[in-house]
Gaussian input, Z-matrix of N, CA and C with variables (Angstrom, degrees):
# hf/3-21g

backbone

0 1
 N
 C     1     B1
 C     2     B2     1     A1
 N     3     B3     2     A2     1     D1
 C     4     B4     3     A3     2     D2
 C     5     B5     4     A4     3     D3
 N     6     B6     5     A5     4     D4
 C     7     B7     6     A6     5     D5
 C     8     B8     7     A7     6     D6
 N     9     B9     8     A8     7     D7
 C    10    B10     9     A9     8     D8
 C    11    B11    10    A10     9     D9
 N    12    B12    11    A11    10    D10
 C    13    B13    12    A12    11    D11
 C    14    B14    13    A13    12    D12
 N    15    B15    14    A14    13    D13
 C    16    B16    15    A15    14    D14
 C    17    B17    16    A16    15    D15
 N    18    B18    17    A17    16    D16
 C    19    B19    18    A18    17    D17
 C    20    B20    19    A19    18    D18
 N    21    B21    20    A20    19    D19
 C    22    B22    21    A21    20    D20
 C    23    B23    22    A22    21    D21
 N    24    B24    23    A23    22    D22
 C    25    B25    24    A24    23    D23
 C    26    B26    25    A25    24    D24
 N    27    B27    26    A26    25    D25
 C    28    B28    27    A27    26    D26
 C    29    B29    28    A28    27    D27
 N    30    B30    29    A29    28    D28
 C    31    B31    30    A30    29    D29
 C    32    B32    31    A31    30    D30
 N    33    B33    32    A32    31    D31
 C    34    B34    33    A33    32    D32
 C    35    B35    34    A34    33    D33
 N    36    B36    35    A35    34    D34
 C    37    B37    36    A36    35    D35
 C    38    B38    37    A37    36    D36
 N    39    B39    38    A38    37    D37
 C    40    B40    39    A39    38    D38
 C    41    B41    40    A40    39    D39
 N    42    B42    41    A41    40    D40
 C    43    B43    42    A42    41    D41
 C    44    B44    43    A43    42    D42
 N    45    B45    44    A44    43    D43
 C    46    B46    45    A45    44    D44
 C    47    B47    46    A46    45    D45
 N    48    B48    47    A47    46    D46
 C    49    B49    48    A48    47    D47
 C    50    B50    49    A49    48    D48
 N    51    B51    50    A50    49    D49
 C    52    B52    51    A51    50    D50
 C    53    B53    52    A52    51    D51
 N    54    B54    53    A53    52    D52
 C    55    B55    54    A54    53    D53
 C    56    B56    55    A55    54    D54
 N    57    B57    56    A56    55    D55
 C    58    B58    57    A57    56    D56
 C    59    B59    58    A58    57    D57
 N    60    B60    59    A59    58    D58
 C    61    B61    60    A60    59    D59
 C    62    B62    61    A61    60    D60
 N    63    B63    62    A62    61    D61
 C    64    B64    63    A63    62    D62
 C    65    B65    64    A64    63    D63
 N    66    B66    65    A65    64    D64
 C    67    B67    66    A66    65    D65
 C    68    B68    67    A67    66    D66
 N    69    B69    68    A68    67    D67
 C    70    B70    69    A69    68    D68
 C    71    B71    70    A70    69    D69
 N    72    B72    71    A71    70    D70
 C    73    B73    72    A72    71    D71
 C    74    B74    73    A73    72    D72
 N    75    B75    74    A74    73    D73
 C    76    B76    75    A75    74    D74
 C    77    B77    76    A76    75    D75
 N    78    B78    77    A77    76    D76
 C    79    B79    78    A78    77    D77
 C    80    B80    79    A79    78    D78
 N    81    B81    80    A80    79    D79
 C    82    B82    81    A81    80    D80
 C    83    B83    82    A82    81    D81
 N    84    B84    83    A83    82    D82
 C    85    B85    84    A84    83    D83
 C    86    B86    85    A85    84    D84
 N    87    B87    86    A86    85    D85
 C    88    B88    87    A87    86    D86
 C    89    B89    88    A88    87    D87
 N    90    B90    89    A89    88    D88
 C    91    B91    90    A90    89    D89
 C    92    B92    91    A91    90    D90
 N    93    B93    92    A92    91    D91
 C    94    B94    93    A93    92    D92
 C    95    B95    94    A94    93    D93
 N    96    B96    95    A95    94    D94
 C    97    B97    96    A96    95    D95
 C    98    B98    97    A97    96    D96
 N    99    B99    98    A98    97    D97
 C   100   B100    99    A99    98    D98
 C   101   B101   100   A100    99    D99
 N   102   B102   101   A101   100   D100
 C   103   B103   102   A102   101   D101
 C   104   B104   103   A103   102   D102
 N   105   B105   104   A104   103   D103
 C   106   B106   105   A105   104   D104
 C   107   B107   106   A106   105   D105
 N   108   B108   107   A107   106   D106
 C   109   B109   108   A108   107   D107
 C   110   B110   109   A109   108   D108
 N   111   B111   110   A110   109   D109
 C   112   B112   111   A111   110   D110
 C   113   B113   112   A112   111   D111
 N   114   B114   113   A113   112   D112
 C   115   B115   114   A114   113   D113
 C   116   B116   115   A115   114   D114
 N   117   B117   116   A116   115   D115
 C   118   B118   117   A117   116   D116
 C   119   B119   118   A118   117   D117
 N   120   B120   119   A119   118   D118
 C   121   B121   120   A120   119   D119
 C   122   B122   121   A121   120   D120
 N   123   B123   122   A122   121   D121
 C   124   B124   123   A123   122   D122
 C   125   B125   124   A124   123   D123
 N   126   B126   125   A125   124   D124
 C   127   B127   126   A126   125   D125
 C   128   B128   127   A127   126   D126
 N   129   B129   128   A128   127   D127
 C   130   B130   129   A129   128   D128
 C   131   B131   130   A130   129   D129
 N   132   B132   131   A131   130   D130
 C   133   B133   132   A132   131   D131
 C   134   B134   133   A133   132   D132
 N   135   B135   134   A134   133   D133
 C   136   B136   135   A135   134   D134
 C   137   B137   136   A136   135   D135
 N   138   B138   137   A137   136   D136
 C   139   B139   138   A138   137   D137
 C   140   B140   139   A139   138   D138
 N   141   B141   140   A140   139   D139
 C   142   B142   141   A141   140   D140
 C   143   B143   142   A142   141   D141
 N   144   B144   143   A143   142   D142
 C   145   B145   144   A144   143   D143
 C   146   B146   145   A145   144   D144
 N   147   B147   146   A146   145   D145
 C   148   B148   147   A147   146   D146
 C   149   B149   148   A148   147   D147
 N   150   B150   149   A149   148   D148
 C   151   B151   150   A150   149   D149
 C   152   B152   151   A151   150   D150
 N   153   B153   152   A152   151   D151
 C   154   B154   153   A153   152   D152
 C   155   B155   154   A154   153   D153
 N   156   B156   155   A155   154   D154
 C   157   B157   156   A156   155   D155
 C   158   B158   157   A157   156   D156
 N   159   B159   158   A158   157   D157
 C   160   B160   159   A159   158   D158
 C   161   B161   160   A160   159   D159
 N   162   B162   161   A161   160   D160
 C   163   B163   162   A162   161   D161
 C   164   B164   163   A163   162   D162
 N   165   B165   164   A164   163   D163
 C   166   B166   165   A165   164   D164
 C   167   B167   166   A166   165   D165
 N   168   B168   167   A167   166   D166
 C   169   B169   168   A168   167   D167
 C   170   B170   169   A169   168   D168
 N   171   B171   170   A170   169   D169
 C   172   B172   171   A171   170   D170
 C   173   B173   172   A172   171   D171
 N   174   B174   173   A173   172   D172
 C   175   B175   174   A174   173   D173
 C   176   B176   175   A175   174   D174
 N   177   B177   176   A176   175   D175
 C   178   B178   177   A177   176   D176
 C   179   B179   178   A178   177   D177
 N   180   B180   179   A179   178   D178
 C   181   B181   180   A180   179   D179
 C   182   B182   181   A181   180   D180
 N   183   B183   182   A182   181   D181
 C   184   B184   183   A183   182   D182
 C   185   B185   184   A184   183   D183
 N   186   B186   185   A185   184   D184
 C   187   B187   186   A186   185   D185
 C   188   B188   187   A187   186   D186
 N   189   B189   188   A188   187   D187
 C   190   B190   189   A189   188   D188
 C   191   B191   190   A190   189   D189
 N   192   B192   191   A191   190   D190
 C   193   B193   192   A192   191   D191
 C   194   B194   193   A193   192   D192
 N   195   B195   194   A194   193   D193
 C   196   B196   195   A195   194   D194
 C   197   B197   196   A196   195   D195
 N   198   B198   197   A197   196   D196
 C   199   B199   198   A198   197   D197
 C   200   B200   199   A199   198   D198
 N   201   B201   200   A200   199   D199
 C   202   B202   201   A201   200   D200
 C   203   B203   202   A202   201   D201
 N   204   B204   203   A203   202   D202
 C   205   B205   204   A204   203   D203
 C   206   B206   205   A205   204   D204
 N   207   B207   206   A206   205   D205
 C   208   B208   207   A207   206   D206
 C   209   B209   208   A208   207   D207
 N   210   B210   209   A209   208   D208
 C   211   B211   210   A210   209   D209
 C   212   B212   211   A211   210   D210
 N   213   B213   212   A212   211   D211
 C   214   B214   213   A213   212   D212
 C   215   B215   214   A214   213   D213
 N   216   B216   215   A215   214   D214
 C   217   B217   216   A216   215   D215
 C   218   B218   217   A217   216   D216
 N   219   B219   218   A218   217   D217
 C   220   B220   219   A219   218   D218
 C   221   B221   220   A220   219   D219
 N   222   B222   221   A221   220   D220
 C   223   B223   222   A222   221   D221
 C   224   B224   223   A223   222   D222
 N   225   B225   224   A224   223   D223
 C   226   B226   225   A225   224   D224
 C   227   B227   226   A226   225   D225
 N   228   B228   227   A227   226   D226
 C   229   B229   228   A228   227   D227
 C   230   B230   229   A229   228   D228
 N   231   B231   230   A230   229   D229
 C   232   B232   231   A231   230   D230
 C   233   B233   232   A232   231   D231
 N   234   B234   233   A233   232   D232
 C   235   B235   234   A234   233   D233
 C   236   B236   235   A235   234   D234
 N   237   B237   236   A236   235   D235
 C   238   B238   237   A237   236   D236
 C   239   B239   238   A238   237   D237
 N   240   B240   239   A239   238   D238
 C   241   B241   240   A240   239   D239
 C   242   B242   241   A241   240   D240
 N   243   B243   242   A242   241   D241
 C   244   B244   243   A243   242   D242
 C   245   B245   244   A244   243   D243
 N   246   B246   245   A245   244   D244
 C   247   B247   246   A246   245   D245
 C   248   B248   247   A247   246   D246
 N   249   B249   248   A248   247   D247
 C   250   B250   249   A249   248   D248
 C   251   B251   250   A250   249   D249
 N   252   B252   251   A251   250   D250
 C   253   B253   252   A252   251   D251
 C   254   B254   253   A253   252   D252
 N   255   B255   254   A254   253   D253
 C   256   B256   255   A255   254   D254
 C   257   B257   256   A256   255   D255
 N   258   B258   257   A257   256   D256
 C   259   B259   258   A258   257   D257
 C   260   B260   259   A259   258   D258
 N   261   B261   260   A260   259   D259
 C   262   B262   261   A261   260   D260
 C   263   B263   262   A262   261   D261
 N   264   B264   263   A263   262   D262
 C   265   B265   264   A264   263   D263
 C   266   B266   265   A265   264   D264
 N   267   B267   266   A266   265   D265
 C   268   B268   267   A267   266   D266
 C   269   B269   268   A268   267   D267
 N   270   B270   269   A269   268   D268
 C   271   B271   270   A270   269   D269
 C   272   B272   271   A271   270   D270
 N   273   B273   272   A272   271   D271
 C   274   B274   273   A273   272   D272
 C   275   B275   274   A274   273   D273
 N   276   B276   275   A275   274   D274
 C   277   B277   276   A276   275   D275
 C   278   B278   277   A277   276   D276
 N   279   B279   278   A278   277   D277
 C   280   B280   279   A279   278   D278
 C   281   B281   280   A280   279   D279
 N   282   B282   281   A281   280   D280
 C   283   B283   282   A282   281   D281
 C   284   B284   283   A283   282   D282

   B1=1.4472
   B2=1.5249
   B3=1.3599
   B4=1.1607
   B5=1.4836
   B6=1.4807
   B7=2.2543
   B8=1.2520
   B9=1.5411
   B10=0.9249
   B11=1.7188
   B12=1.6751
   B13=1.5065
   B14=1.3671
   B15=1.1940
   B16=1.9775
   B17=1.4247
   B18=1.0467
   B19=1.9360
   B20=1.3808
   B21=1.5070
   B22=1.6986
   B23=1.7713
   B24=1.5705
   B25=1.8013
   B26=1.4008
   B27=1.6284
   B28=1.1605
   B29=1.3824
   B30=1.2190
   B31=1.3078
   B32=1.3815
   B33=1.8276
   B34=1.1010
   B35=1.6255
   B36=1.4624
   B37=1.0146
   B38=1.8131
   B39=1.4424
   B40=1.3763
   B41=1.1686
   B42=1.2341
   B43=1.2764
   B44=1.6347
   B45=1.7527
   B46=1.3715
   B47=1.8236
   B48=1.0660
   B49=1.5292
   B50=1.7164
   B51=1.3025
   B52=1.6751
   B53=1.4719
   B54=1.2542
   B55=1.3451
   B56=1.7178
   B57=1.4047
   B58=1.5759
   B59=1.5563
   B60=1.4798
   B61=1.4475
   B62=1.3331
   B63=1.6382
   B64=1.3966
   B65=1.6909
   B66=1.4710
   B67=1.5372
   B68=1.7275
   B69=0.9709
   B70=2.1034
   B71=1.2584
   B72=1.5565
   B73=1.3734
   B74=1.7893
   B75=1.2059
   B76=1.4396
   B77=1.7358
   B78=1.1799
   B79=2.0244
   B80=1.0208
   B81=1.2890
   B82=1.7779
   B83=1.7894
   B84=1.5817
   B85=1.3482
   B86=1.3080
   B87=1.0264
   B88=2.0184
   B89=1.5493
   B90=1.4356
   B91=1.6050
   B92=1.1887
   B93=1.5250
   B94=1.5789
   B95=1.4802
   B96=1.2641
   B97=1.7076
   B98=1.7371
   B99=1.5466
   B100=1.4783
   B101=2.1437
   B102=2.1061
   B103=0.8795
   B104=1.5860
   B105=1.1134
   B106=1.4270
   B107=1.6377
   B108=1.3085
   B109=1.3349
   B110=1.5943
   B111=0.9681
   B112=2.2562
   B113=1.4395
   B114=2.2797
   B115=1.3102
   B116=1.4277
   B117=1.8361
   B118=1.4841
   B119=1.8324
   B120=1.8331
   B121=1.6798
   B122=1.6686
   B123=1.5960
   B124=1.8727
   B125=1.4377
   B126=1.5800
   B127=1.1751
   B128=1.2964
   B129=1.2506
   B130=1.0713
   B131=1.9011
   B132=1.8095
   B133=1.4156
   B134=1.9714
   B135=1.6254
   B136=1.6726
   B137=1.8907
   B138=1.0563
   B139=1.1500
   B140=1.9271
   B141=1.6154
   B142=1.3384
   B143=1.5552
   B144=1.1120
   B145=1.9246
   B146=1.3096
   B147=1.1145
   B148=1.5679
   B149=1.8152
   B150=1.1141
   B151=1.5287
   B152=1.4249
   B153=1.2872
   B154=1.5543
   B155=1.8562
   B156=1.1676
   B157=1.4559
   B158=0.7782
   B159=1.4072
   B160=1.7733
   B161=1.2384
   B162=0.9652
   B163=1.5522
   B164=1.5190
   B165=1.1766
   B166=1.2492
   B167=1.6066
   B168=1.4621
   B169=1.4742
   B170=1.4620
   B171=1.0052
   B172=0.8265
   B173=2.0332
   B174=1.6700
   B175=1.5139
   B176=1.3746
   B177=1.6611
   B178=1.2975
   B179=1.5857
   B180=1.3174
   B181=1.2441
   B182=1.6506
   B183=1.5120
   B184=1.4221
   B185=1.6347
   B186=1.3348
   B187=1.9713
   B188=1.4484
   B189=1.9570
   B190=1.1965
   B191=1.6164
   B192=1.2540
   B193=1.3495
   B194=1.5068
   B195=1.8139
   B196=1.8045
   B197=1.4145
   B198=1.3978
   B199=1.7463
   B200=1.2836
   B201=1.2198
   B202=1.8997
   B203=1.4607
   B204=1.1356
   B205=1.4882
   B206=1.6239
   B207=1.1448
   B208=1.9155
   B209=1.2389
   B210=0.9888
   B211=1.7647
   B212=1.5106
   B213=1.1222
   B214=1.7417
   B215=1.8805
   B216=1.4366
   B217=1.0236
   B218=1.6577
   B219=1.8188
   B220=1.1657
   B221=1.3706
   B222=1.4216
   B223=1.4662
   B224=1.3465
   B225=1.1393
   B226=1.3151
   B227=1.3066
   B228=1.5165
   B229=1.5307
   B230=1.6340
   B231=0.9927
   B232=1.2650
   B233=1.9286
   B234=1.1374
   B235=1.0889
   B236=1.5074
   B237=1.1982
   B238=1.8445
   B239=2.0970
   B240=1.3329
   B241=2.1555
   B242=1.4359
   B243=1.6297
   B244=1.9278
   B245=1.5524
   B246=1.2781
   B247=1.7016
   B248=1.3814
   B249=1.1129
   B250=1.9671
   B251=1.4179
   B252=1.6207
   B253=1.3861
   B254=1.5894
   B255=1.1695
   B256=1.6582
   B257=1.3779
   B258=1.2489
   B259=1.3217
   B260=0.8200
   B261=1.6577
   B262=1.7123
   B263=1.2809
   B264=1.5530
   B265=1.3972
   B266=1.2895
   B267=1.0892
   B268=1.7207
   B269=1.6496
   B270=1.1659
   B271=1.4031
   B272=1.5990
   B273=1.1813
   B274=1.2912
   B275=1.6172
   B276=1.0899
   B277=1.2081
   B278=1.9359
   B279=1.5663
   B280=1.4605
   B281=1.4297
   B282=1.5400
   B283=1.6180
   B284=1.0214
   A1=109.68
   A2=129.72
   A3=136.36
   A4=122.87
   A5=115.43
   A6=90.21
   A7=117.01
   A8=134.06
   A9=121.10
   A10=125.63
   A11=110.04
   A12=103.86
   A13=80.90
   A14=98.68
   A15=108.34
   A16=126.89
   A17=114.88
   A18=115.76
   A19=119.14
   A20=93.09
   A21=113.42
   A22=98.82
   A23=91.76
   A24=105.24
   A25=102.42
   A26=131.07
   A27=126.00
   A28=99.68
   A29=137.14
   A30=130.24
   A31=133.47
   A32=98.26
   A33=109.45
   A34=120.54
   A35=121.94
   A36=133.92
   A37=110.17
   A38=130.45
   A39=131.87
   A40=121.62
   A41=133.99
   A42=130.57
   A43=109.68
   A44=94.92
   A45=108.95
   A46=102.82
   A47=133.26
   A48=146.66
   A49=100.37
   A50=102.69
   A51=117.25
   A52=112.70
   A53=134.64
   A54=115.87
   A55=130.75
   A56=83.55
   A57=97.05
   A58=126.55
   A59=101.38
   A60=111.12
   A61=114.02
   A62=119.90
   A63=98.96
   A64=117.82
   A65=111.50
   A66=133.49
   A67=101.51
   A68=100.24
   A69=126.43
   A70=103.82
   A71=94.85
   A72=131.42
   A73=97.31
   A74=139.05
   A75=157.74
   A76=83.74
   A77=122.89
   A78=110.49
   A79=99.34
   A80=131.62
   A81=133.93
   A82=88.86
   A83=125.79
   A84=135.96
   A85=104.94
   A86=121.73
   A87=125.14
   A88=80.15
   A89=118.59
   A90=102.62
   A91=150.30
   A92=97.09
   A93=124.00
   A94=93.09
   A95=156.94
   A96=144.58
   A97=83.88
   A98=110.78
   A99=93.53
   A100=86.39
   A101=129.88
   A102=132.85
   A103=106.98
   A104=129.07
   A105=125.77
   A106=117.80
   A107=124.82
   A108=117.66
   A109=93.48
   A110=103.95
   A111=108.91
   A112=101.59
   A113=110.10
   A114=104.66
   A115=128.15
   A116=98.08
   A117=114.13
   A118=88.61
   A119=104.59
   A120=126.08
   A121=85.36
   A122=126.38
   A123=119.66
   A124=102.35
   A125=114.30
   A126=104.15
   A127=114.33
   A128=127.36
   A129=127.03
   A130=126.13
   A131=89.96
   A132=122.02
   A133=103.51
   A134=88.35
   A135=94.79
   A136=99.56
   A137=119.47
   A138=135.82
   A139=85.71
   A140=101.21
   A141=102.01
   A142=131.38
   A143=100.72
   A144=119.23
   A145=102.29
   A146=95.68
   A147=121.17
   A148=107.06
   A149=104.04
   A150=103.78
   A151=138.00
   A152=100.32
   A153=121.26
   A154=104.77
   A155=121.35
   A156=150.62
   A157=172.88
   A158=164.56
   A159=148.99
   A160=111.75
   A161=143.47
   A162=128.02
   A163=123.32
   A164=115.16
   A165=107.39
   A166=89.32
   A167=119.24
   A168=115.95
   A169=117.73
   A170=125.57
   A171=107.63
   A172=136.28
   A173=83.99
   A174=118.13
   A175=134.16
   A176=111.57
   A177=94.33
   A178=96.74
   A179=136.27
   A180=120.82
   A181=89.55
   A182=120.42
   A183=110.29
   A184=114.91
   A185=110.00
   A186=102.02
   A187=108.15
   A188=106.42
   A189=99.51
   A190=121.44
   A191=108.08
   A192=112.42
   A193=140.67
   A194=91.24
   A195=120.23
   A196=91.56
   A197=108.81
   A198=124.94
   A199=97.74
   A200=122.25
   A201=117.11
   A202=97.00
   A203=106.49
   A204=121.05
   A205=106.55
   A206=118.49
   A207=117.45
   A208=105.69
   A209=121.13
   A210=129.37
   A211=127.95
   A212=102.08
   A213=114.89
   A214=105.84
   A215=115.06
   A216=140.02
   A217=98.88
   A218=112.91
   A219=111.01
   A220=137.43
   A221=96.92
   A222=127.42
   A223=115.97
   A224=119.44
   A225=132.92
   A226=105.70
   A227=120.88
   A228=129.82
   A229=116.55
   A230=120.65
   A231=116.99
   A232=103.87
   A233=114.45
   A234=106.52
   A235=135.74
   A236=104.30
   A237=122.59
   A238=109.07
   A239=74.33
   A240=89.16
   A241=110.97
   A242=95.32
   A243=107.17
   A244=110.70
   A245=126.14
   A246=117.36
   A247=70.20
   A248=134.37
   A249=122.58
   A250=107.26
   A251=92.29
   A252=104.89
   A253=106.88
   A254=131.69
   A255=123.74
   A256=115.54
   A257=143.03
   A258=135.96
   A259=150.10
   A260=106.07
   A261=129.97
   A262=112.36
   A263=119.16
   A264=102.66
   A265=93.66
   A266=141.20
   A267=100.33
   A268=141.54
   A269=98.64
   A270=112.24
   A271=90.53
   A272=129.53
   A273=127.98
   A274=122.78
   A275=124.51
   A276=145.60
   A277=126.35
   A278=85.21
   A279=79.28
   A280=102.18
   A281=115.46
   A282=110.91
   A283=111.35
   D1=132.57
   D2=132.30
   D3=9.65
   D4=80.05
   D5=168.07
   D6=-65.60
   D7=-22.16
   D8=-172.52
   D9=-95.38
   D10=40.00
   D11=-154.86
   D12=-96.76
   D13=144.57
   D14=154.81
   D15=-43.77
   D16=165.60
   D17=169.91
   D18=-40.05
   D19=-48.62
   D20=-161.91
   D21=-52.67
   D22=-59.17
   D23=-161.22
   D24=-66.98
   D25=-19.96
   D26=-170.08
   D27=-89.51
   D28=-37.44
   D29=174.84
   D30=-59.31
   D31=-40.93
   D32=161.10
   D33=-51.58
   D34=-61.26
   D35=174.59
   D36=-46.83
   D37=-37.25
   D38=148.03
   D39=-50.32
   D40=-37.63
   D41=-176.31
   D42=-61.32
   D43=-58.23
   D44=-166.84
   D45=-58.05
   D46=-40.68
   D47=-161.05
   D48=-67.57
   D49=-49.93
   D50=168.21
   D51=-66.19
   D52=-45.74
   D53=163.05
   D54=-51.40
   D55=-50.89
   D56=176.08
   D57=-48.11
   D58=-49.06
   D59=-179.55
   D60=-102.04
   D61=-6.65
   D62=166.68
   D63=100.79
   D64=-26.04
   D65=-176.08
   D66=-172.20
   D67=153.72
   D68=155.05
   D69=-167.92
   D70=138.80
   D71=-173.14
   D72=-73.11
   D73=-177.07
   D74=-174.81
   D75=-111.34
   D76=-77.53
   D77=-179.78
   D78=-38.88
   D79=-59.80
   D80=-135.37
   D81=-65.33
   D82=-56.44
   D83=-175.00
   D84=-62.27
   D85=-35.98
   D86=-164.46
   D87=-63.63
   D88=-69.25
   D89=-161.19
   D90=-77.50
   D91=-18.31
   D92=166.96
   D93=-78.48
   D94=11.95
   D95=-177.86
   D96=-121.33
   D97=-45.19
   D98=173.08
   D99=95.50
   D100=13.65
   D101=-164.62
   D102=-133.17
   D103=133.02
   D104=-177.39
   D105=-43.27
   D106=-179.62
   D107=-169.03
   D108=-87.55
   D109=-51.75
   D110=-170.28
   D111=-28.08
   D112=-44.40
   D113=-167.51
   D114=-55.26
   D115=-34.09
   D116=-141.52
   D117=-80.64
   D118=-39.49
   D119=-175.20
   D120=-41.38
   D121=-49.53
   D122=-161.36
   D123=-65.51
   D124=-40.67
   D125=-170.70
   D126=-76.50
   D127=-34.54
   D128=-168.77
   D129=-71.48
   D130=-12.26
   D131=-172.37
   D132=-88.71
   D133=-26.89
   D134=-174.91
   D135=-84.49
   D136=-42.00
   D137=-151.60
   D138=-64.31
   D139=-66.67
   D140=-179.41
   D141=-48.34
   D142=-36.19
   D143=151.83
   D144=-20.79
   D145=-82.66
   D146=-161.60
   D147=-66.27
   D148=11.88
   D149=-178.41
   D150=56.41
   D151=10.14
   D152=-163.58
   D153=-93.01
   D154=-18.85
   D155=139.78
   D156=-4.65
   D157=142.67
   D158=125.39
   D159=-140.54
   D160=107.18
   D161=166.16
   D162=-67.34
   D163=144.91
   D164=-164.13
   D165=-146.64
   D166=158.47
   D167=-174.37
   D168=-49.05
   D169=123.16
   D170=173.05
   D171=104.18
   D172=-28.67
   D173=172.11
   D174=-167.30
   D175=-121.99
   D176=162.66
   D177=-177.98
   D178=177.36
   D179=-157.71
   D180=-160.60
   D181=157.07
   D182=-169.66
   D183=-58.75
   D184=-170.32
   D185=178.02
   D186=-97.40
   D187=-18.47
   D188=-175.79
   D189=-90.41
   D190=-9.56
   D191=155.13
   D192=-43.49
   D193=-57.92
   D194=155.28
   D195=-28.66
   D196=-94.52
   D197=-167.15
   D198=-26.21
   D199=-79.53
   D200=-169.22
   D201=-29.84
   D202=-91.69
   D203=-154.57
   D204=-39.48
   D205=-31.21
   D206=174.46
   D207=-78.72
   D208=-39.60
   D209=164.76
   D210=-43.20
   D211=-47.70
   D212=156.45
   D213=-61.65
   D214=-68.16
   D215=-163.18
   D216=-34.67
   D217=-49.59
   D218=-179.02
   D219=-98.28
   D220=-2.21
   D221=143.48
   D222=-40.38
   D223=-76.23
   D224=-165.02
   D225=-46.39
   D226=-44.02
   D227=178.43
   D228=-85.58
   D229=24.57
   D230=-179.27
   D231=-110.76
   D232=162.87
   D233=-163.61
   D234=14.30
   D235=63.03
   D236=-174.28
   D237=-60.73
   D238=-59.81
   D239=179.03
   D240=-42.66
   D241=-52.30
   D242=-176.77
   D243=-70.46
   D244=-11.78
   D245=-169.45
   D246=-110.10
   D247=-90.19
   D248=-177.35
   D249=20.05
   D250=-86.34
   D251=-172.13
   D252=-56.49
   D253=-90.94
   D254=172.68
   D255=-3.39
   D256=-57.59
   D257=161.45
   D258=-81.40
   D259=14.69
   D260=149.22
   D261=-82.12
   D262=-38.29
   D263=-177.60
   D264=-91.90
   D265=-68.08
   D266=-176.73
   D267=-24.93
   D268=-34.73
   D269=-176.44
   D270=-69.86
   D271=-40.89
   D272=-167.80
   D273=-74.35
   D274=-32.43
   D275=123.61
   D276=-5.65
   D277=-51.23
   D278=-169.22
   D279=-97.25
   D280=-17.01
   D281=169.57
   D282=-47.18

């Protein structure tokens, strides 16, 4: 990478690295940017702003990932009573 890219191009270039792989660490970016960690913590603080994002200890992981994973999350809780019931009488069934 470039040491001398601006904010803009380095973020960009973060964004894209985080889609791709799914996660980056705050080290993993400090050294491949060739920029201290505090810097990568701004960008990564701007990036999440902008929703493009998540921070996560340590790093940060795409936004649309977030979404999946809460998406299930509230799935799971939606009609609780009605799958309850559904997997009593099945279960009952197989006694």
């Amino acid at each position: 990478m470039p040491t001398h890219q601006s904010a803009q191009e380095r973020r960009n270039d973060i964004h894209d690295r985080v889609q791709r792989d799914g996660r980056a660490s705050v080290a993993e970016l400090s050294q491949v940017f060739d920029v201290s960690e505090v810097t990568i913590r701004g960008d990564l603080q701007a990036l999440a702003e902008q929703g493009l994002l998540v921070r996560t200890h340590g790093g940060a992981i795409p936004a649309s990932r977030l979404s999946r994973d809460l998406s299930l999350a509230l799935r799971r809780q939606e009609q609780v009573l009605a799958k309850d019931h559904i997997g009593k009488a099945g279960a009952a069934q197989i006694e």
